[in-house]
Each structure stands twice: as structure tokens, then as C-alpha cells.
C-alpha positions, 0 to 999 in steps of 0.5 A, a space after each residue: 794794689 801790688 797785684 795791680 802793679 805785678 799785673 801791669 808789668 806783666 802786661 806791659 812785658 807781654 807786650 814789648 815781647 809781641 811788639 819786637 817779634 812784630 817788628 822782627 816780621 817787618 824787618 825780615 820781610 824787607 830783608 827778603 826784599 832787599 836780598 831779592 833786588 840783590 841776587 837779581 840780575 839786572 842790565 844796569 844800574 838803573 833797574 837795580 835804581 828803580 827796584 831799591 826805590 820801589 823798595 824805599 817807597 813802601 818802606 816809608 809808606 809803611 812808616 807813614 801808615 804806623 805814624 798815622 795809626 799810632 796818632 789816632 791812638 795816642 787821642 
């Protein structure tokens, strides 16, 4: 019974580790996103408008995406 309790601590540690170093992916590759939309010259404020929505949208369909995938598992 301990080692089935060790094992899932372990198990469970393992992954949260992959968990936040997937989650350090996504974050970073937004960051590259935004500082792109940053560095970028643009003509006015509403192409720096547009980009950062279109940056916006696949952030929240991301999310949706997530919500959806982790409703289906969750049943």
C-alpha cells in the first residue's frame, strides 16, 4: 500500500513538471507573437489594433480548445 502511494506522488510530481514546461511553451510562443507585433512598424494604431486582436483570437480559441479537451476528459 506505501509504494502505491510513493508511486503516485511520483507520478502525480512527474506530472505537474511536464504540465508547466508545456504550459512554459505556449506562453513563450505568445511572447514571440507579441514582441513581433511590438518590434513591427506599423502605419497607425489600427494595424497594431488588428494584429493584437488576431493574437487575442487564437489565444482564446487556444483556451476554448483546452476547456473543451479537458470537459471530454473529465467524463
Amino acid at each position: 500500500m506505501e509504494m502505491d502511494a510513493k508511486f503516485r506522488r511520483e507520478l502525480t510530481k512527474r506530472f505537474e513538471i511536464e504540465s508547466h514546461k508545456k504550459e512554459i511553451e505556449i506562453i513563450e510562443s505568445w511572447q514571440k507573437d507579441l514582441e513581433a507585433i511590438y518590434r513591427k512598424k506599423h502605419e497607425g494604431m489600427s494595424s497594431v489594433t488588428i494584429e493584437m486582436k488576431g493574437l487575442m483570437d487564437r489565444m482564446s480559441n487556444r483556451i476554448k480548445t483546452l476547456a473543451s479537451l479537458i470537459k471530454e476528459e473529465s467524463r
